[in-house]
C-alpha positions as CSV (number, residue, x, y, z in Angstrom):
1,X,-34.2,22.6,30.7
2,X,-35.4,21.4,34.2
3,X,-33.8,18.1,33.8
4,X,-30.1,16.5,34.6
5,X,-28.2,15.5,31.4
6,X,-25.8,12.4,32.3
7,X,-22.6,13.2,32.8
8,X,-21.2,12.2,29.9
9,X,-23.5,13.8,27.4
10,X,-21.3,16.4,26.3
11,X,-17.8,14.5,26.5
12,X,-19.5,12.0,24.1
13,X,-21.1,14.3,21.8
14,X,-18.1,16.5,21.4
15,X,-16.2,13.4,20.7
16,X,-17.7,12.9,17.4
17,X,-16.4,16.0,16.3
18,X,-13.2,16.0,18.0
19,X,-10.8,14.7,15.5
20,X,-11.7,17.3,12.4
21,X,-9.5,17.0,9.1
22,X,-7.0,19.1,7.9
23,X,-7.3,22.1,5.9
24,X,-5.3,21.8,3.0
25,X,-4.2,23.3,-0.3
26,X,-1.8,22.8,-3.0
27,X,1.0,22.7,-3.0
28,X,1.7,21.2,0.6
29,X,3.5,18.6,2.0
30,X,3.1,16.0,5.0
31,X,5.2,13.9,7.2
32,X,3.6,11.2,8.8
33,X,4.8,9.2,11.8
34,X,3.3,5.8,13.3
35,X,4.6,4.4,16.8
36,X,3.8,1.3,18.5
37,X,4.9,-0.6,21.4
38,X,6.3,-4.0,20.2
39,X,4.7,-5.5,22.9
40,X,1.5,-5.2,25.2
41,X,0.7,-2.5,23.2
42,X,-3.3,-1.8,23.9
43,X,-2.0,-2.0,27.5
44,X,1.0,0.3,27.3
45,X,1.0,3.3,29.7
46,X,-0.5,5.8,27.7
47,X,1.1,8.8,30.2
48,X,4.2,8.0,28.1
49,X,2.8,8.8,24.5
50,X,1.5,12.3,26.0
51,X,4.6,12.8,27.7
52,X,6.6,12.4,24.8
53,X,4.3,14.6,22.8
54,X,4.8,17.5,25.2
55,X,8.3,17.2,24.6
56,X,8.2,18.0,21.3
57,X,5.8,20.5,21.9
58,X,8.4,22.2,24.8
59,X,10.5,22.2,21.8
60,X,8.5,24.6,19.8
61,X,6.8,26.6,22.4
62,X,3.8,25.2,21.6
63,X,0.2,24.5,23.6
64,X,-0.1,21.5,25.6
65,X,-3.0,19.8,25.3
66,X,-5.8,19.1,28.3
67,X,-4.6,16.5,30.8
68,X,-5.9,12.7,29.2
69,X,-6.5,14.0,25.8
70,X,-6.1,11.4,23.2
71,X,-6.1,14.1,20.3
72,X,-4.2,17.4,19.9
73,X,-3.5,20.5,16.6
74,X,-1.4,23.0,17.6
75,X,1.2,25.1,15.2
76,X,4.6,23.7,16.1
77,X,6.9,27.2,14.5
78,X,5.5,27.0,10.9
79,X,4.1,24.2,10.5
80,X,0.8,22.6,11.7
81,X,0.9,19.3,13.8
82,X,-1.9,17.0,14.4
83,X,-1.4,14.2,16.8
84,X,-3.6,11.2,17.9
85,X,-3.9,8.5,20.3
86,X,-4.8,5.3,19.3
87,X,-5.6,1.3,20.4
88,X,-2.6,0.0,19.8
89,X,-0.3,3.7,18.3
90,X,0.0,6.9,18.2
91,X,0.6,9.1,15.3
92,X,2.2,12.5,14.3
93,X,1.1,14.2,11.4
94,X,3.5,17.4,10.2
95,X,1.5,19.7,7.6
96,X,4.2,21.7,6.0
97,X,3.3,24.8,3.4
98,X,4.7,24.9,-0.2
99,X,5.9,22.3,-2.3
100,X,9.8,22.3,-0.7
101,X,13.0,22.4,-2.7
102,X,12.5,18.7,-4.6
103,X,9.8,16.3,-4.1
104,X,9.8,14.3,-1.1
105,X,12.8,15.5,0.1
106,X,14.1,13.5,3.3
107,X,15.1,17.0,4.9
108,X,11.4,18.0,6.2
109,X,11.7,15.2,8.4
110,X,14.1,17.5,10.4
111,X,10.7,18.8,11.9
112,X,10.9,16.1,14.3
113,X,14.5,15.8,16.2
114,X,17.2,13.7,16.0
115,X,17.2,12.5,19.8
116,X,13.5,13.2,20.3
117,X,12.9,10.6,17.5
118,X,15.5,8.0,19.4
119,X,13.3,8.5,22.8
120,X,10.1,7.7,21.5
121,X,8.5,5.2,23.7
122,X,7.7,2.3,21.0
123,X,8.8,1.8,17.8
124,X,8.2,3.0,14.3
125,X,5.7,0.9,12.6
126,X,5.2,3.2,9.3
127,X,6.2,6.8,7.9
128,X,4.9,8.6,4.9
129,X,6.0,11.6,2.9
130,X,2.6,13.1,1.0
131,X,2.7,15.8,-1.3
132,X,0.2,17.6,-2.5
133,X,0.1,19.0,-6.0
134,X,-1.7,21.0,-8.3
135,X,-3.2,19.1,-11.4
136,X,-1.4,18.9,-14.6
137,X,-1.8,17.6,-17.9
138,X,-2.3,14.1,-17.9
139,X,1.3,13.1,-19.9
140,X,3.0,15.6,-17.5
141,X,1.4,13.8,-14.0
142,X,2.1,10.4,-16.1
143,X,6.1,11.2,-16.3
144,X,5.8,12.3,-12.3
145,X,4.2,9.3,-11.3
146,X,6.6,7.4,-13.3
147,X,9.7,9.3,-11.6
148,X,8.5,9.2,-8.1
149,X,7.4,5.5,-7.8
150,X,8.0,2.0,-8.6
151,X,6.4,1.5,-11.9
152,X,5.4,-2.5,-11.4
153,X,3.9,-1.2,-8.1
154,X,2.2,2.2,-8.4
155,X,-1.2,2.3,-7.9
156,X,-2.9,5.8,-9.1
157,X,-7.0,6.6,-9.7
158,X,-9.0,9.2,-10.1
159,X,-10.8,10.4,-6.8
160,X,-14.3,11.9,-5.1
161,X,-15.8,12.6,-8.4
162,X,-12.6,12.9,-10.0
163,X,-11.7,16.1,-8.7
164,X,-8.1,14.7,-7.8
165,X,-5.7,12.4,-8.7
166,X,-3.9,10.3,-5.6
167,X,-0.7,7.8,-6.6
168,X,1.2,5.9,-4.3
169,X,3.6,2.8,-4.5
170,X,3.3,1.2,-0.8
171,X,6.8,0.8,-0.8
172,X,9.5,2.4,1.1
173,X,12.2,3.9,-0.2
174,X,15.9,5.0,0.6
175,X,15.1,7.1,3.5
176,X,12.8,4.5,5.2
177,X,9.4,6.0,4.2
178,X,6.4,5.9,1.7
179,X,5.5,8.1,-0.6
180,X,1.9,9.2,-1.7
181,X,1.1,12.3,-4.3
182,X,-1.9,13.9,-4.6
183,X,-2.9,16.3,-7.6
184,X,-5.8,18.5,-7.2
185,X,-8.4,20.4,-9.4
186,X,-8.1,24.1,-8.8
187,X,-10.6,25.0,-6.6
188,X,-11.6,21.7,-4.8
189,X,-12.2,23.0,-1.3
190,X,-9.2,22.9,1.3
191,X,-10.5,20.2,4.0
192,X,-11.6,18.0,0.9
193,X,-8.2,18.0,0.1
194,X,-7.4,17.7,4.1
195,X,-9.6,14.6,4.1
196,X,-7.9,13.0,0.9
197,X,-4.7,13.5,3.2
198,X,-6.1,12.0,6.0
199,X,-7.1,8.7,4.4
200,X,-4.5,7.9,2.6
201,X,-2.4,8.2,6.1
202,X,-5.2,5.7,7.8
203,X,-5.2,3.1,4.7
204,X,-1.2,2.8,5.2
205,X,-1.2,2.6,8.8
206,X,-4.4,0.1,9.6
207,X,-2.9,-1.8,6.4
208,X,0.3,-2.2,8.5
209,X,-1.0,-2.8,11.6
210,X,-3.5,-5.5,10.2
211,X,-0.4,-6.6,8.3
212,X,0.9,-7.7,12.0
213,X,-1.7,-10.7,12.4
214,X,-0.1,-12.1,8.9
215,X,2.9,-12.1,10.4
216,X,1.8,-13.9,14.0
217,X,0.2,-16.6,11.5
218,X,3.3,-17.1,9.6
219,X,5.2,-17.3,13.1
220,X,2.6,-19.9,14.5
221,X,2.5,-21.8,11.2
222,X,5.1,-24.3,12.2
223,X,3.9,-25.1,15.3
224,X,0.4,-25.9,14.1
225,X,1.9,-28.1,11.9
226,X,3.3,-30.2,14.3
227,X,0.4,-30.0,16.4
228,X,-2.4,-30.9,13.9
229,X,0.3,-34.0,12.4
230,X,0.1,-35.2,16.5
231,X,-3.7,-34.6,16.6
232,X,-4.0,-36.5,13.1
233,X,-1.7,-39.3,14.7
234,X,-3.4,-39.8,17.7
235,X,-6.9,-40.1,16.3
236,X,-5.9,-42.2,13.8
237,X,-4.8,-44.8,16.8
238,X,-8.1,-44.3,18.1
239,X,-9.5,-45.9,15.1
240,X,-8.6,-49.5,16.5
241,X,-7.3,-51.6,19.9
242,X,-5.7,-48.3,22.3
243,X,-2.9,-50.1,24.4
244,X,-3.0,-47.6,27.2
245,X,-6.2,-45.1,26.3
246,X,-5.3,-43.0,29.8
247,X,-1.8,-42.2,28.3
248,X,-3.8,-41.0,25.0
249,X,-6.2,-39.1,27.0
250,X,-3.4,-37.6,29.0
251,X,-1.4,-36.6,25.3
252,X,-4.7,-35.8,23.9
253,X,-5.7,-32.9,26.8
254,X,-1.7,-32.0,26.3
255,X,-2.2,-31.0,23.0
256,X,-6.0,-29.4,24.0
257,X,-3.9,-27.1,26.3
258,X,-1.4,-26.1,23.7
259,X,-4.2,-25.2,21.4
260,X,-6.1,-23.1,23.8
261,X,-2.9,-21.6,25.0
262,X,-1.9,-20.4,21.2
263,X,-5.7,-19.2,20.9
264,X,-5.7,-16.9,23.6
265,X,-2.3,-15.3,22.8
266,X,-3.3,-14.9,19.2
267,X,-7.3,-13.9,19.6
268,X,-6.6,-10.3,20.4
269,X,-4.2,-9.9,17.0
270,X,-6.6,-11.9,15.0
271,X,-9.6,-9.8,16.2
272,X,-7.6,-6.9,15.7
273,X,-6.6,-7.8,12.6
274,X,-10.0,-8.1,11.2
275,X,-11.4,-4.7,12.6
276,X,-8.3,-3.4,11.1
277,X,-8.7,-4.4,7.9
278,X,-12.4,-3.8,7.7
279,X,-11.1,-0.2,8.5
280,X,-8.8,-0.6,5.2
281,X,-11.9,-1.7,3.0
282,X,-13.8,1.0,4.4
283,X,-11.4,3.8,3.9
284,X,-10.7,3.1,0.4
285,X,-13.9,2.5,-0.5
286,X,-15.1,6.4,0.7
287,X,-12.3,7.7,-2.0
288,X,-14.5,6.5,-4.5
289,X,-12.0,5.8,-7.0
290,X,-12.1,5.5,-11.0
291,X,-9.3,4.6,-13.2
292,X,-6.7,6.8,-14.0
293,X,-5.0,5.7,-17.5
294,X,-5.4,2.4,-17.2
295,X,-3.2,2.1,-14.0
296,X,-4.1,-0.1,-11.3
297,X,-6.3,1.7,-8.0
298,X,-5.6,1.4,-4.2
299,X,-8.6,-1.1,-4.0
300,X,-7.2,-3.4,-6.8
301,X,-3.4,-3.6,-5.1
302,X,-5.3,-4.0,-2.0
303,X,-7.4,-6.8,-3.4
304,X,-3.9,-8.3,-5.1
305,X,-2.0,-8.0,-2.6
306,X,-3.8,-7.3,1.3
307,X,-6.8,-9.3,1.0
308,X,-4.8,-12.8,0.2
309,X,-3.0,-12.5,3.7
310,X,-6.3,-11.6,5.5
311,X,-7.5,-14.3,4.0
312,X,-4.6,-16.5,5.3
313,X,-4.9,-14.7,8.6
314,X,-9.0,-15.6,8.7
315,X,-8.0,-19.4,7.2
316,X,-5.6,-19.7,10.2
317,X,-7.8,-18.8,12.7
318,X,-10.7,-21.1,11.4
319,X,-7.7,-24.0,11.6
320,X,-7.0,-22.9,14.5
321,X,-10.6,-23.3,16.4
322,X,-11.0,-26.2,14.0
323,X,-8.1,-28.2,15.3
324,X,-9.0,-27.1,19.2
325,X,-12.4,-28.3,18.4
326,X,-11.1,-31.7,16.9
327,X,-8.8,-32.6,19.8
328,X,-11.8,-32.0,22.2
329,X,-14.1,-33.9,20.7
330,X,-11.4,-36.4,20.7
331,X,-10.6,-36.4,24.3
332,X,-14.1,-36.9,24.8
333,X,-14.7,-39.4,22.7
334,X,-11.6,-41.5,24.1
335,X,-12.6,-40.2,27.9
336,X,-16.1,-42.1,27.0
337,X,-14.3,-45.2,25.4
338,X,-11.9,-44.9,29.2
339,X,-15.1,-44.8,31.1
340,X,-17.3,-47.3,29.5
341,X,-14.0,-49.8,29.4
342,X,-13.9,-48.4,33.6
343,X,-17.7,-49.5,33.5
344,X,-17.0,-53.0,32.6
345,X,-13.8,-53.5,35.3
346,X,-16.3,-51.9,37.8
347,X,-18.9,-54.4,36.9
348,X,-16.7,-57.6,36.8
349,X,-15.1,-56.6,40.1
350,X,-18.5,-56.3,41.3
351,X,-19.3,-59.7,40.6
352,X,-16.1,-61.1,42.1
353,X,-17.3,-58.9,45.3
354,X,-20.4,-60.6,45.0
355,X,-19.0,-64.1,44.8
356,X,-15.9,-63.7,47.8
357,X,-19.0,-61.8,49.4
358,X,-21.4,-65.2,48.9
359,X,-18.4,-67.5,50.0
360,X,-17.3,-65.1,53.1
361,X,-21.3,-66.0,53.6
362,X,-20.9,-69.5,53.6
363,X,-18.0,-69.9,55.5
364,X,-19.6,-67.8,58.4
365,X,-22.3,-70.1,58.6
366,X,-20.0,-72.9,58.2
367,X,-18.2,-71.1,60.8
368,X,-21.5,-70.7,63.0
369,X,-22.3,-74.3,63.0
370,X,-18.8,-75.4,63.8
371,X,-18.9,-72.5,66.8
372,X,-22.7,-74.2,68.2
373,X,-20.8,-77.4,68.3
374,X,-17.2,-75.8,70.4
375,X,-19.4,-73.9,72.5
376,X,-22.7,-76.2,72.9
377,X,-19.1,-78.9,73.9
378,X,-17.6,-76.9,76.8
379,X,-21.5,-75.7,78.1
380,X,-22.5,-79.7,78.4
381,X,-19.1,-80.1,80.3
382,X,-19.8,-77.6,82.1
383,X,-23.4,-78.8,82.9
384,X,-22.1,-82.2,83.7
385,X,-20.0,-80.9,86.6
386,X,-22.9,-78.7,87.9
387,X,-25.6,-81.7,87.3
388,X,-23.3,-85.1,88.7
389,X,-24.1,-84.6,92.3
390,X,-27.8,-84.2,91.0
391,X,-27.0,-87.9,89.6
392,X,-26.9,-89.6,92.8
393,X,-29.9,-88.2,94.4
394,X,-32.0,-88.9,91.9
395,X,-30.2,-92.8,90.8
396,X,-29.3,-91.7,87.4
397,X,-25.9,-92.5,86.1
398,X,-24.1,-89.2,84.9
399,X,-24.2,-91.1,81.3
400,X,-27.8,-90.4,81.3
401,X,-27.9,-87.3,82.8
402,X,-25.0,-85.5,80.4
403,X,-27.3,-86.9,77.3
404,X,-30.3,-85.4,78.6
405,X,-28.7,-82.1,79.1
406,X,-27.2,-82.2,75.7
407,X,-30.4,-81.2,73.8
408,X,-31.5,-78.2,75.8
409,X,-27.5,-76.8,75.8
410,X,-27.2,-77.1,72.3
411,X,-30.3,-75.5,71.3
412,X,-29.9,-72.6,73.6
413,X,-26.5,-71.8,72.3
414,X,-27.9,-72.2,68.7
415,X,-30.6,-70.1,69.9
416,X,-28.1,-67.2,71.8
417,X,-25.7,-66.9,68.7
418,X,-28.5,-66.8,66.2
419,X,-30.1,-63.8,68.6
420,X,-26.6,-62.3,68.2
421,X,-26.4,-62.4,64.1
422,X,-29.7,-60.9,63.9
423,X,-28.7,-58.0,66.4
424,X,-25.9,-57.7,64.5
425,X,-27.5,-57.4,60.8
């Protein structure tokens, strides 16, 4: 068509379908591997999660993927691998043919090396071993289930339409892994299987990771103990007489700045933390579950035993914002009590200014006066000395004449310093 596309049209297109499922049938197996960085980890360099992918890859012979790819399949000897690039991880999914010598046997593990395990730049935050099953008889899956996982645990339910049968304990066992089973109808399609696979590997790992914010809130617990039991102190002194309101203000702001300071190093794992476990919800609820022999389903245990620490994790971030809220409104309402007592100082010292102002007044007209008489003194003396031969001429005695020069001196220097004041105003 005559017309430019934007340059991103087909990079964001094809991204939609960039991440397909996996084709799968029974009997299969899957390793799964989550990594993390236990620290920074939505910053982390993510040129070391490739690098260490193409490793592995260099390992098998296998095709690298395109330079800043953030997804990659590719057969790694006889198996299929399917690795992705996450937020915060990066995961490695192993899709291995035939049911293997005995369930969930810690030997297919051996897929991913010894040393190329002990180089992986981040940490392990889960691992699952899935296998995939055809269905049996209901007593026969029953005694499976009851082999394979921990009976007070095990969740199992009925699937998309019933057409399979997933179980799953959420716990890890002796070889530091969970274990999933999934038994399938003959015939149900291979990528509906594929996307069974799939989510049951993202409901373990965003459980997990959301699992991380409960633990930042049980880690932070103690200290916002201590902090709301100062906040609760100090604005119960507030209530009456504050001996020294500044040094409350000052304690006040301190504890403001802890609070903000907590907020901001928890806000990204407590939004996190919710995206996560909306994922969780979300993920379960496409499985479409229905009860499998009266056993409990992935969205009850997650409703048991998830939902009450995002609720804690949600409670602690409403305390949280609540307290930060409570000590600034407290700061201002003691920085208005410090101003308004500041108000009243200002005003009496104002009036004392006024009254050393209204005496400094009246002393410099006190001061005037007394200066018209010392000057209006030495100008008459003066004039008498200038005016006594004046005396003689005219036969006047210099009594006389000194009295009559008195009156004109006096007011002219009254005259001259008034002239002076008013320049001066």
């Amino acid at each position: 068509m005559p017309i430019q596309d934007h340059e991103l049209r087909y990079a964001l297109s094809n991204e939609l379908h960039a991440r397909p499922f996996p084709v799968l049938t029974a009997p299969s197996r899957a390793v799964y591997l989550a990594v993390k960085k236990t620290a920074d980890a939505a910053a982390r360099d993510r040129g070391e999660d490739l690098a260490h992918l193409l490793t592995l890859l260099d390992r098998y012979g296998a095709t690298h993927p395109k330079p800043g790819a953030t997804h990659h399949s590719c057969r790694i000897g006889r198996h299929e691998l399917k690795w992705e690039q996450h937020t915060e991880f990066v995961t490695y999914t192993v899709f291995l043919e035939g049911g293997g010598e005995r369930p969930f046997d810690p030997a297919d593990w051996e897929v991913f090396p010894d040393d190329w395990l002990s180089a992986a730049p981040g940490v392990r935050v889960t691992s699952a071993m899935i296998r995939v099953c055809e269905r049996y008889d209901t007593s026969r899956i029953q005694d499976m289930v009851n082999e394979w996982f921990v009976p007070e645990s095990v969740a199992a339910s009925f699937v998309l339409d019933e057409t399979a049968i997933i179980a799953g304990d959420f716990r890890i066992d002796e070889a530091g892994h969970l274990r999933f089973a999934i038994f399938t109808e003959p015939g149900v399609r291979p990528r509906r299987v594929g996307r069974v696979v799939q989510r049951l590997c993202e409901i373990e790992t965003y459980k997990t990771i959301a699992m991380l914010g409960f633990s930042r809130v049980r880690e932070m617990g103690p200290q916002m103990g201590a902090l709301d039991r100062r906040l609760t102190d100090l604005m119960g002194s507030m209530t009456g007489a504050v001996a020294q309101p500044a040094e409350t203000l000052e304690q006040l702001l301190a504890i403001s700045s802890e609070l903000e300071n907590m907020s901001a190093q928890a806000s990204f794992r407590f939004g996190a933390t919710g995206a996560y476990e909306a994922l969780v919800q979300q993920r379960t609820q496409v499985l479409r579950e229905t009860r499998f022999e009266g056993r409990q389903t992935f969205g009850e245990f997650m409703m048991r035993r998830f939902d009450p620490a995002m609720r804690t994790v949600k409670s602690a971030e409403r305390r949280l914002g609540a307290m930060a809220d409570r000590a600034m409104r407290a700061s201002e309402l003691l920085r208005t009590r410090v101003d308004v007592e500041r108000s009243a100082q200002n005003q009496d010292l104002l009036a004392s200014m006024d009254r050393r102002a209204d005496l400094q007044l009246r002393l410099q007209k006190t001061v005037e006066g007394l200066s018209v008489v010392a000057i209006s003194y030495y100008a008459v003396s003066l004039a008498g000395y200038l005016l006594y031969p004046v005396a003689e001429v005219v036969g006047m005695s210099k009594g006389m004449l000194t009295a009559l020069a008195t009156i004109p001196v006096v007011l002219g220097v009254w005259w001259m310093i008034h002239r002076i004041r008013e320049k001066m105003e």
